[in-house]
N, C-alpha and C positions, 0 to 999 in steps of 0.2 A: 688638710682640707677642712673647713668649713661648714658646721653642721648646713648652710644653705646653696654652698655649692652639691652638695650630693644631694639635696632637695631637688633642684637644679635639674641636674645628672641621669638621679630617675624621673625626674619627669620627662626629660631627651627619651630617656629608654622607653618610655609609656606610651610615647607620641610615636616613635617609629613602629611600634610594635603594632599600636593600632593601624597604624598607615598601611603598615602591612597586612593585616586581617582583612581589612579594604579591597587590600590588591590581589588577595588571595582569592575569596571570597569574589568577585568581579571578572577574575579570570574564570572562575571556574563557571561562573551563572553566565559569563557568556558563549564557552567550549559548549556547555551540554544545550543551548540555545543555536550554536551554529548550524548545524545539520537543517534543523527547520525552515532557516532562517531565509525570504524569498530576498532579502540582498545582505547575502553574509561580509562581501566587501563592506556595507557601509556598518553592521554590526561590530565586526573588528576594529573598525579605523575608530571608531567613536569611544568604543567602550578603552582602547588603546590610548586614545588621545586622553580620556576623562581619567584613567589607572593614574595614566602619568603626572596631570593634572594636581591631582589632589595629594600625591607624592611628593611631587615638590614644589607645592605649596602649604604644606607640612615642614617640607626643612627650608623654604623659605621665614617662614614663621620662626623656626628658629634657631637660624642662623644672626637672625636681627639681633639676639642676645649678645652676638660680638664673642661669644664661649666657643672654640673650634672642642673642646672636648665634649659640650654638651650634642653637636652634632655627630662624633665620634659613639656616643650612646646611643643617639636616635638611629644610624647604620647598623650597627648591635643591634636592637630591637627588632629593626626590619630584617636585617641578615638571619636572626633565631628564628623566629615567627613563619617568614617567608618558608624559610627551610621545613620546617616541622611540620606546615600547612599543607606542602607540595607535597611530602612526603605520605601523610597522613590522605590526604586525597587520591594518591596515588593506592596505597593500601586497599582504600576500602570500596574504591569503585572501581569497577571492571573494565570500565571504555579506555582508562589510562593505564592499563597494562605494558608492559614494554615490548616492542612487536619482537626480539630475540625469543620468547618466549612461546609466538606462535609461528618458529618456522618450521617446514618441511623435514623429513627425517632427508631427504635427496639432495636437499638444497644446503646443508650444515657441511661442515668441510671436516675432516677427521687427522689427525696428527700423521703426518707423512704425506698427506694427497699434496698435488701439486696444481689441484686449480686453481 
């Protein structure tokens, strides 16, 4: 390869990555917003339609390069990011806990029950 295809390449990765800190970051400024929110339908659909928006018109942008690997990096970027984001969100704030976490000692099923 080509020292400006890998130029290329990361910059695919650069652009999904951000794409994705976007989508992360926008998800989340609009969950901790929902509860408030006096028409949480139109909050979702909007902020939904706009994540999406700006996502792929991101790998619109470039796919115009005619490179399917450089899109294959910018999926990579977003696929890292995304992951790490959710994750990391999930850690440190408390509302996104996993509901297995706060169930009932009555309601958990034990090895042999047959409910």
């Amino acid at each position: 390869m080509k020292m400006n295809e890998w130029v290329a390449m990361t910059g695919g990765f650069l652009a999904g990555a951000a794409a994705a800190v976007f989508f992360v970051a926008s998800l989340w400024w609009t969950t901790v917003r929902l509860p408030a929110s006096r028409q949480p339908w139109l909050l979702l659909c909007g902020s939904a339609l706009l994540r999406m928006a700006v996502v792929l018109g991101v790998l619109a942008m470039l796919a115009r390069s005619g490179d399917w690997r450089i899109l294959v990096a910018a999926a990579m970027g977003f696929a890292l990011i995304r992951t790490v984001g959710v994750c990391t969100i999930a850690q440190r704030d408390t509302s996104f806990q996993l509901a297995t976490t706060q169930t009932s000692p009555a309601k958990t099923l034990h090895p042999g029950s047959e409910r």
